[in-house]
DRENDO-1510 file (C-alpha; in Angstrom, 1 decimal, always signed):
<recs>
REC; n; res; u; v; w
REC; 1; UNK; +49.3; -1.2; +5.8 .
REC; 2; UNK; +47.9; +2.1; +4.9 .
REC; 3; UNK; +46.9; +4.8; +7.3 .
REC; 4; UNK; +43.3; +4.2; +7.5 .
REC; 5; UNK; +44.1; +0.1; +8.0 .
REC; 6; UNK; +46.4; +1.1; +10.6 .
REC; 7; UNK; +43.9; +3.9; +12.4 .
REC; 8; UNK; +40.9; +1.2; +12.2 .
REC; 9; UNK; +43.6; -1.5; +13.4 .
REC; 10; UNK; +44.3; +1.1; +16.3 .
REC; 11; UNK; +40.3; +1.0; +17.6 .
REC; 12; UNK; +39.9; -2.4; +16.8 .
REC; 13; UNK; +43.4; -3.1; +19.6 .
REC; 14; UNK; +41.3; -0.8; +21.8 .
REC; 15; UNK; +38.4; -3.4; +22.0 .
REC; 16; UNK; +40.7; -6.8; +21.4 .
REC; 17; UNK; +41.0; -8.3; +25.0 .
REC; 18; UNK; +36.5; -7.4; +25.2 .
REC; 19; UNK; +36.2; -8.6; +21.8 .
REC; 20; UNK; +38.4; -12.2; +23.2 .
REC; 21; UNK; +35.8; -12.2; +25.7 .
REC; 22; UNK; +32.9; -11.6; +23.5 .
REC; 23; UNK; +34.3; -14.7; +21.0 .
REC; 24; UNK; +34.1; -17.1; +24.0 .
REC; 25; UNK; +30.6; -16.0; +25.1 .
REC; 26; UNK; +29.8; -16.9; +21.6 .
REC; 27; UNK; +31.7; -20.1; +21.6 .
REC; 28; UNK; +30.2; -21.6; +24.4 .
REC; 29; UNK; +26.7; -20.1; +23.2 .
REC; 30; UNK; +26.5; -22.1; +20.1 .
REC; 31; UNK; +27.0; -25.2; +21.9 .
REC; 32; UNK; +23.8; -27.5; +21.2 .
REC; 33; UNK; +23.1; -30.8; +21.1 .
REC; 34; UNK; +22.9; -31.0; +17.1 .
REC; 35; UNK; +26.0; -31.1; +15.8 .
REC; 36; UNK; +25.5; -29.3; +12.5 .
REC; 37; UNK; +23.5; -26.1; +14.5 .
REC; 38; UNK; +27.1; -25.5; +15.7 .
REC; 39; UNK; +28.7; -26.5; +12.2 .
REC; 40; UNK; +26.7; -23.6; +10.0 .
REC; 41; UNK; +26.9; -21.3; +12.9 .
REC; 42; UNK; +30.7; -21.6; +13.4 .
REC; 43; UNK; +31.4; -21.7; +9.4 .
REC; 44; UNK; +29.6; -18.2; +9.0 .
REC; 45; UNK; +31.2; -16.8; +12.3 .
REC; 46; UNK; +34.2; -17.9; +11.6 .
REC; 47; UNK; +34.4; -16.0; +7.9 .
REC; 48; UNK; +36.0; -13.0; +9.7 .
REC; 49; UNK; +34.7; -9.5; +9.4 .
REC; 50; UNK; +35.7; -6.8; +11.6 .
REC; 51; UNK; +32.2; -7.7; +13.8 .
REC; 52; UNK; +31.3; -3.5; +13.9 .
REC; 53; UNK; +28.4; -4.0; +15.7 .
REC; 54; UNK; +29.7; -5.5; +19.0 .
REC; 55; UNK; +32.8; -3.2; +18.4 .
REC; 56; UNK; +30.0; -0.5; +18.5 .
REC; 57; UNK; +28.6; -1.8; +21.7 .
REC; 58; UNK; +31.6; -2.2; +23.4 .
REC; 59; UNK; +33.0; +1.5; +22.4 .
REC; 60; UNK; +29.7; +2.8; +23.5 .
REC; 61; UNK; +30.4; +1.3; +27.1 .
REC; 62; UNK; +34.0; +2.4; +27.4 .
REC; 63; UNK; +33.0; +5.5; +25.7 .
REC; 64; UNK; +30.4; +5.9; +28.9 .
REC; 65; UNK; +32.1; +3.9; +31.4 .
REC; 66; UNK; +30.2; +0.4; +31.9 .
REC; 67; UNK; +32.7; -2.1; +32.7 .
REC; 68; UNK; +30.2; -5.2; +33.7 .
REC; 69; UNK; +30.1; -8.5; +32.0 .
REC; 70; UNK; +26.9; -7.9; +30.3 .
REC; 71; UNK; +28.8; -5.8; +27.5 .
REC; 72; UNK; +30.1; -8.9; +26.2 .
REC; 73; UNK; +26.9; -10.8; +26.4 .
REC; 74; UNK; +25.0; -8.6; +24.8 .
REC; 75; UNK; +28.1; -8.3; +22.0 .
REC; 76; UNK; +27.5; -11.8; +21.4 .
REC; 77; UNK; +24.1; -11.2; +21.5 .
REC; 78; UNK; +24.2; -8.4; +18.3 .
REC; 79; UNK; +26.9; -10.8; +16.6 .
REC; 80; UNK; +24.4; -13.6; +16.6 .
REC; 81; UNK; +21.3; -11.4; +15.4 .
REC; 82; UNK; +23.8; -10.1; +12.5 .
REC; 83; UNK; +25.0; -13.4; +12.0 .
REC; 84; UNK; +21.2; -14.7; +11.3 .
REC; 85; UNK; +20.5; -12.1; +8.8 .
REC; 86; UNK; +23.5; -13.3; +7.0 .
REC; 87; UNK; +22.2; -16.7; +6.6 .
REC; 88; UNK; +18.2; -15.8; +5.5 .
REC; 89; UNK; +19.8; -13.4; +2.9 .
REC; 90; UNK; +22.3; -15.4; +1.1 .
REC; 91; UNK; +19.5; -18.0; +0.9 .
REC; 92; UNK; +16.8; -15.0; +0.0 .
REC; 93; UNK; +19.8; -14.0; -2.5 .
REC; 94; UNK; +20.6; -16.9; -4.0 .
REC; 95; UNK; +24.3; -15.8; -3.1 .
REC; 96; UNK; +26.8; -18.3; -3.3 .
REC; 97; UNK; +30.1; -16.1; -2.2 .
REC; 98; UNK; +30.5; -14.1; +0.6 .
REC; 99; UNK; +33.7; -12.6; +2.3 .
REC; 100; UNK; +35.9; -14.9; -0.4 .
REC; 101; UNK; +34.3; -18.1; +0.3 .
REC; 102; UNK; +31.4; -20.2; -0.2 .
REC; 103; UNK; +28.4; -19.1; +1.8 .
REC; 104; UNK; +26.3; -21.4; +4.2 .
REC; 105; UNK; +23.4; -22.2; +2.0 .
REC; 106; UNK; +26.0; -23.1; -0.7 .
REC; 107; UNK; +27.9; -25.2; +1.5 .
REC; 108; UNK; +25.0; -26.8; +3.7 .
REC; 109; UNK; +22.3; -26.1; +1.6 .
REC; 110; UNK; +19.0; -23.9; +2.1 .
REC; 111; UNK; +17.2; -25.5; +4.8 .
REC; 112; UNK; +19.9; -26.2; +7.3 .
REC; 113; UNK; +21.1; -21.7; +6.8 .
REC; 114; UNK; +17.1; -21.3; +7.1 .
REC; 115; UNK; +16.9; -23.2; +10.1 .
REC; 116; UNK; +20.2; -22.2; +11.8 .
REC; 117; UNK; +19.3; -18.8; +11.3 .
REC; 118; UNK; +16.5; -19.2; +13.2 .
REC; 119; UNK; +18.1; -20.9; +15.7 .
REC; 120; UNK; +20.6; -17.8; +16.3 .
REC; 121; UNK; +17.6; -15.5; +16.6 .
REC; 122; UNK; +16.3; -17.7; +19.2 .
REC; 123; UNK; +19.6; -18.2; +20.9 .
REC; 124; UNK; +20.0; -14.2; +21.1 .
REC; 125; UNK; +16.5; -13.5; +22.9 .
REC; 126; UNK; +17.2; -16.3; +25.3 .
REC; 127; UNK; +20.6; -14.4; +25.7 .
REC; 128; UNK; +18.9; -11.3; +26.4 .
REC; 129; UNK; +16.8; -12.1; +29.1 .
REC; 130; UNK; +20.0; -12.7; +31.0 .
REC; 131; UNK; +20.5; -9.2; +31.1 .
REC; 132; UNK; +17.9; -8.6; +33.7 .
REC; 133; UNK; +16.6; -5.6; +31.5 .
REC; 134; UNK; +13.1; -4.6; +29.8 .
REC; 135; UNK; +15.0; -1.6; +28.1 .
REC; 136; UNK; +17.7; -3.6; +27.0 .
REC; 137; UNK; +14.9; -6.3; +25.2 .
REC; 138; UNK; +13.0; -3.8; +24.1 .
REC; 139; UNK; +15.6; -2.2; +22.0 .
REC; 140; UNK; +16.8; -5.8; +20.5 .
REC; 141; UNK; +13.3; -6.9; +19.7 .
REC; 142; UNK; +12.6; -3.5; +18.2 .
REC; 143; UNK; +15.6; -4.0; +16.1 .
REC; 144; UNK; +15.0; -7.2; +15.4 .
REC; 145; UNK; +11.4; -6.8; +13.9 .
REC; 146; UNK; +12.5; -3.5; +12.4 .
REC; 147; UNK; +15.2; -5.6; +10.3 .
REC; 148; UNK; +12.8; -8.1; +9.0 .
REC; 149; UNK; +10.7; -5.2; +7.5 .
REC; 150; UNK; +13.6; -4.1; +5.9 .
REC; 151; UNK; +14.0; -7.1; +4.4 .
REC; 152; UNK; +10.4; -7.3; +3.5 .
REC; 153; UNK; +11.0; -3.5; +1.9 .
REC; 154; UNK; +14.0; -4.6; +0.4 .
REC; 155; UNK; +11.9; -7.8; -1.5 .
REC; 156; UNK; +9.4; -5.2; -2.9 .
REC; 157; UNK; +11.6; -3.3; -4.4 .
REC; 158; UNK; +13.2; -5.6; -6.3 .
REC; 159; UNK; +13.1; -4.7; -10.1 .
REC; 160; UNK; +11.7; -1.5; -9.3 .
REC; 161; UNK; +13.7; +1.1; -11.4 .
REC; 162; UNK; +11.5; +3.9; -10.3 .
REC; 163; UNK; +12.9; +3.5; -6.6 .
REC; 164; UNK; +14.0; +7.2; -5.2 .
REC; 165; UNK; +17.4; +7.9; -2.9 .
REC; 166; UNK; +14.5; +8.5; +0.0 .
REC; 167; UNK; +13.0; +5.0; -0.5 .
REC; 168; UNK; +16.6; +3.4; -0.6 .
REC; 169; UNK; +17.5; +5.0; +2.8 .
REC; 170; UNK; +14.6; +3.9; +4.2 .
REC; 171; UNK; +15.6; +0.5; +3.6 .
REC; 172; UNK; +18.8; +0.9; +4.7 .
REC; 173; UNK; +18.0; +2.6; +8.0 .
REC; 174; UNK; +15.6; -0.8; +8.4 .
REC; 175; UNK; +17.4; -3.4; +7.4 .
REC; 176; UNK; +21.3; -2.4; +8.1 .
REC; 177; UNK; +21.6; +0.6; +10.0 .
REC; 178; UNK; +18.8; -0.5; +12.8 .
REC; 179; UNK; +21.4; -2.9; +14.2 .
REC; 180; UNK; +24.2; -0.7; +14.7 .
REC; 181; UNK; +21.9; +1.9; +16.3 .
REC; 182; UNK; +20.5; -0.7; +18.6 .
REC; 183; UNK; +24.1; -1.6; +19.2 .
REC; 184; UNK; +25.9; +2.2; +20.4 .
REC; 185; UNK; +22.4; +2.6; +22.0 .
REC; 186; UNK; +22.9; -0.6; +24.3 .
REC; 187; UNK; +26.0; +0.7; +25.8 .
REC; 188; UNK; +24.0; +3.8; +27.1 .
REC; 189; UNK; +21.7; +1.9; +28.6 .
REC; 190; UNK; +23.9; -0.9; +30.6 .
REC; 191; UNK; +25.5; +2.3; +31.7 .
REC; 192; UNK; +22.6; +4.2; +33.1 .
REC; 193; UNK; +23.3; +7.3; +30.6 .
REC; 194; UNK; +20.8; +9.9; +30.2 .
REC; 195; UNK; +18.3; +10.3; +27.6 .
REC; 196; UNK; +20.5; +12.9; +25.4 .
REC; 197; UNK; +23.4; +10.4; +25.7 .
REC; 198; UNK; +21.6; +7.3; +24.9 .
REC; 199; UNK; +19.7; +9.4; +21.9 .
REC; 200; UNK; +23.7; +10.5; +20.7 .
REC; 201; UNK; +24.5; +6.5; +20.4 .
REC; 202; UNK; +21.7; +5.8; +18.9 .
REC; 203; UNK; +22.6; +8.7; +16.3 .
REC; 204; UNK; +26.0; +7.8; +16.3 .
REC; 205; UNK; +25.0; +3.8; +15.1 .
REC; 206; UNK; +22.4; +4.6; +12.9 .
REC; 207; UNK; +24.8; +7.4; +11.2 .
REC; 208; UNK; +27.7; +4.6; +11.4 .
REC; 209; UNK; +25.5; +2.1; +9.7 .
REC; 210; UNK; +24.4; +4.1; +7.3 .
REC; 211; UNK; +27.6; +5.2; +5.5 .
REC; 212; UNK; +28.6; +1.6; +6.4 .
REC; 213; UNK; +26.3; +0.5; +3.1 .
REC; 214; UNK; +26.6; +3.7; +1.0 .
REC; 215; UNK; +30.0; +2.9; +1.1 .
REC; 216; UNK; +29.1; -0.9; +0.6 .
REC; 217; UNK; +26.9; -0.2; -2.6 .
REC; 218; UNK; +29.7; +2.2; -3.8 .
REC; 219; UNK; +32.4; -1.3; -4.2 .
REC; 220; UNK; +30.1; -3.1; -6.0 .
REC; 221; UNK; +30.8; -1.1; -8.8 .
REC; 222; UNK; +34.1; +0.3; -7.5 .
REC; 223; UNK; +35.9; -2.3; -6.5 .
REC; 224; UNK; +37.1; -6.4; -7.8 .
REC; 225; UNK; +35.5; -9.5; -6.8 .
REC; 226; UNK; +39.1; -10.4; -5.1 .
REC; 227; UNK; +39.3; -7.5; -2.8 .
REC; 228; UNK; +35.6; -7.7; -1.8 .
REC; 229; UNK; +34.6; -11.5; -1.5 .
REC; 230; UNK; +31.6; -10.8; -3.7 .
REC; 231; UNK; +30.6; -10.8; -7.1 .
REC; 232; UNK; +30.4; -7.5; -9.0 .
REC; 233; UNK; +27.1; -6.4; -10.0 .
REC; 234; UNK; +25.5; -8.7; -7.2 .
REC; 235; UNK; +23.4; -6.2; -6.7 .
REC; 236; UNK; +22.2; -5.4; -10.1 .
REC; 237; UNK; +21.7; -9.0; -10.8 .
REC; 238; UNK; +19.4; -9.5; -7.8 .
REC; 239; UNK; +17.5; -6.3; -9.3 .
REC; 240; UNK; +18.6; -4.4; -6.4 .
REC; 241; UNK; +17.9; +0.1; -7.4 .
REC; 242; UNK; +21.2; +0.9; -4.8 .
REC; 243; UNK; +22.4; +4.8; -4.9 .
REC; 244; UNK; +24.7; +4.8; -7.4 .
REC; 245; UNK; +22.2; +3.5; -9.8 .
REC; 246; UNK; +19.3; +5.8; -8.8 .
REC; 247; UNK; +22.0; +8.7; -9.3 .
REC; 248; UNK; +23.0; +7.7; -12.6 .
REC; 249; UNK; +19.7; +7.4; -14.2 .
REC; 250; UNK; +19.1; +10.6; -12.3 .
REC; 251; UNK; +22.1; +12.2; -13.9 .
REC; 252; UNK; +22.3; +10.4; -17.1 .
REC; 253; UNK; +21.3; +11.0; -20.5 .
REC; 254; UNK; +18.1; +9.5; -21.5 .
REC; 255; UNK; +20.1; +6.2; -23.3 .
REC; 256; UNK; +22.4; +6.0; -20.4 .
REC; 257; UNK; +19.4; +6.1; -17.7 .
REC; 258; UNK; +17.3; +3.2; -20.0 .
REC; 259; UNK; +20.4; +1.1; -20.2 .
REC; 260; UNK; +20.1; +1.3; -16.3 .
REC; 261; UNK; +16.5; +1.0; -16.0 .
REC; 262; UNK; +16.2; -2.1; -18.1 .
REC; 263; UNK; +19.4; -3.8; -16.3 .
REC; 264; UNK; +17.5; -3.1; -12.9 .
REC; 265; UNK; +14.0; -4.7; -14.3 .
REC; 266; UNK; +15.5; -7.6; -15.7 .
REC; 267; UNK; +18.2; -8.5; -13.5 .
REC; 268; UNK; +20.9; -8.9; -16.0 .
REC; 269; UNK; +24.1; -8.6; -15.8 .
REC; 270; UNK; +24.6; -8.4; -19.8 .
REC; 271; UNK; +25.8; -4.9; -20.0 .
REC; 272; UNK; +27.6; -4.8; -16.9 .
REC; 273; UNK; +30.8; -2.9; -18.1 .
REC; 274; UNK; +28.5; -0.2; -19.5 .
REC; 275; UNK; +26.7; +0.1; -16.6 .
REC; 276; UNK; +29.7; +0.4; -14.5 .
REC; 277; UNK; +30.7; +3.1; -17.3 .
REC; 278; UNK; +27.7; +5.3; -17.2 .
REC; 279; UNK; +27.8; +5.1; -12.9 .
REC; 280; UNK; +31.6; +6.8; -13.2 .
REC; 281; UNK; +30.6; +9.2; -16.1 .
REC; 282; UNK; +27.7; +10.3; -14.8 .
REC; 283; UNK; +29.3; +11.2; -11.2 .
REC; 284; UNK; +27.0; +9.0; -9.8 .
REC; 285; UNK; +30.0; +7.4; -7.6 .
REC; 286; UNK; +31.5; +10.4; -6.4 .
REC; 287; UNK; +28.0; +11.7; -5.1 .
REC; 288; UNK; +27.2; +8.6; -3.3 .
REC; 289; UNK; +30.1; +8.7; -1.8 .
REC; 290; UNK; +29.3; +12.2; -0.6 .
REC; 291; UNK; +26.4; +11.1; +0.4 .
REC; 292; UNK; +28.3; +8.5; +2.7 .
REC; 293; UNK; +30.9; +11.2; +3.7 .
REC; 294; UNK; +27.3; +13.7; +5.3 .
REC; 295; UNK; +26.6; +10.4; +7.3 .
REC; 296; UNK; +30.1; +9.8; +8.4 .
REC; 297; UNK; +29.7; +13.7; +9.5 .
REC; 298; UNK; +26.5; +13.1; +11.3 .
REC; 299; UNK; +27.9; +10.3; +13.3 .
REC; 300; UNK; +31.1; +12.2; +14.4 .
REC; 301; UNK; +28.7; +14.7; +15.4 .
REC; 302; UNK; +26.8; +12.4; +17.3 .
REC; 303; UNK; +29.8; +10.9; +19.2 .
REC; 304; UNK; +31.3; +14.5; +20.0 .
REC; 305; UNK; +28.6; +14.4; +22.4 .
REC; 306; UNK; +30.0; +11.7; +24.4 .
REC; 307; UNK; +33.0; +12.4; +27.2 .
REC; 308; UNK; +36.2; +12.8; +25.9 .
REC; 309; UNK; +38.3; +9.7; +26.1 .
REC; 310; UNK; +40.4; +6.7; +24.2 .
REC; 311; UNK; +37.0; +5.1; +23.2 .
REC; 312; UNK; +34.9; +8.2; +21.8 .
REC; 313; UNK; +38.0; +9.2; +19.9 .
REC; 314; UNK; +38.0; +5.8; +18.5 .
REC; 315; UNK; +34.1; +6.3; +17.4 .
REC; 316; UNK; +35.4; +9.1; +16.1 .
REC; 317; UNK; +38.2; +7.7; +14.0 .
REC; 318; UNK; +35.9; +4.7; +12.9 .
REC; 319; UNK; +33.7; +7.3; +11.2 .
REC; 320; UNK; +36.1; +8.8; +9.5 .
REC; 321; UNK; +37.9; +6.0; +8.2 .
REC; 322; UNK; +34.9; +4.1; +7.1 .
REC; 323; UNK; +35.1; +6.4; +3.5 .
REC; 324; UNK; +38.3; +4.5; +3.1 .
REC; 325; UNK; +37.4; +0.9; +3.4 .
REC; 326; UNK; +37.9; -0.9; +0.1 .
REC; 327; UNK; +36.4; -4.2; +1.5 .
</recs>
């Protein structure tokens, strides 16, 4: 195991017997009385992951001192949000591997991940009520409606070779970050904190999140299909303008950037290796993940704010490790 396994091992332990807690919550929540509701949910949930985002919520609250049983309802309650997402997208996709495996859609087919997914939404919001807390819904539904214009964003910009690094951040704030803001921020408020202290988690998350898909985009060009349960180039053959495409036709020659520009508008996946050539050559990998490492900065900033204990220096080490991950 290497040393950044072993440090993000070492905050994951922190949060394992809360995290055992959080699995049942979710086990008993996706009981229904239709059988194969239960049998998508459970296939997707049970793909692994390191579930960051009620990790987040639950280092927020020991970071701040909440101990009550609503952190691990609320956990669940992120997990199954995130978890919904998962389904629409690999079905808005057309992705048929995800994490190694088959996804839902290719397993169960389109409607039943549609409909599933819908059921998880509705499943979370009757989860949040039980939190007693306008604050706490109106951070979720926020969230919630902010990640479904993301996804809109994300749709319109599909083919779109002219897309800047401001207009790909914005859709990353929306669609991936917004949850792991809405996440660190819950543990502020189950804990009462004040408004600088909530507005530090909420930094912290969106920060987190951030570099969490910089660093994402990055090993789809970086990486193999074995280590990352994906298909290389997914994102260049749904016609996707990620950072370290934008900064290679930025940085390119003329012929390199047009080999880029024409991949992105047509989707293809022809001229892959040359693509994956021009973004190392250019430097257009090394400067996204710089671009990662300023967010990665801007969250440990965020959670040097916090008081000084086992669980901020875990948020701490989380951040730092993230420019490591090779998964």
């Amino acid at each position: 195991m290497s040393a950044s396994e072993n440090s993000t091992a070492a905050v994951l332990a922190l949060v394992a017997p809360d995290m055992a807690e959080v699995d049942r919550v979710i086990a008993q929540r996706l009981d229904s009385g239709v059988p194969l509701v239960g049998d998508v949910a459970r296939y997707i949930i049970s793909a692994g992951g390191k579930r960051l985002r009620p990790v987040l919520l639950l280092l927020s609250c020991g970071a701040l001192g909440f101990t009550g049983a609503q952190r691990h309802n609320l956990a669940a309650v992120v997990e199954f949000i995130h978890t919904a997402t998962l389904l629409h997208d690999d079905v808005v996709d057309e992705s048929t591997l995800r994490r190694g495996r088959p996804t839902a859609n290719e397993n169960f087919g389109n409607p039943a991940s549609v409909l599933v997914g819908d059921f998880l939404y509705s499943r979370a919001f009757q989860m949040m009520v039980d939190a007693g807390s306008m604050r706490v819904m109106q951070t979720l539904a926020d969230a919630t409606n902010v990640i479904a214009e993301g996804e809109v964003l994300q749709l319109m910009n599909m083919h779109d070779a002219s897309l800047d690094e401001e207009g790909y951040l914005r859709v990353i704030r929306s669609k991936t970050a917004k949850l792991f803001e809405a996440s660190a921020r819950l543990g502020a408020i189950l804990a009462q904190s004040s408004a600088d202290i909530e507005a530090a988690c909420a930094e912290y998350g969106q920060a987190l999140g951030t570099a969490f898909q910089v660093i994402d985009d990055v090993l789809d060009y970086d990486g193999n299909a074995a280590e990352m349960g994906k298909n290389l180039g997914d994102d260049l053959r749904e016609g996707k303008a990620t950072l370290p495409l934008i900064l290679a036709m930025q940085r390119g020659t003329s012929a390199q950037s047009q080999v880029v520009r024409e991949a992105i508008e047509t989707g293809s996946v022809d001229q892959l290796d040359d693509i994956v050539r021009i973004v190392r050559e250019t430097g257009a990998l090394d400067a996204t993940r710089d671009a990662a490492a300023a967010e990665a900065q801007r969250a440990i900033h965020a959670a040097m704010q916090l008081p000084d204990n086992a669980y901020r220096q875990a948020m701490v080490v989380l951040a730092s490790q993230l420019l490591n991950r090779r998964t």
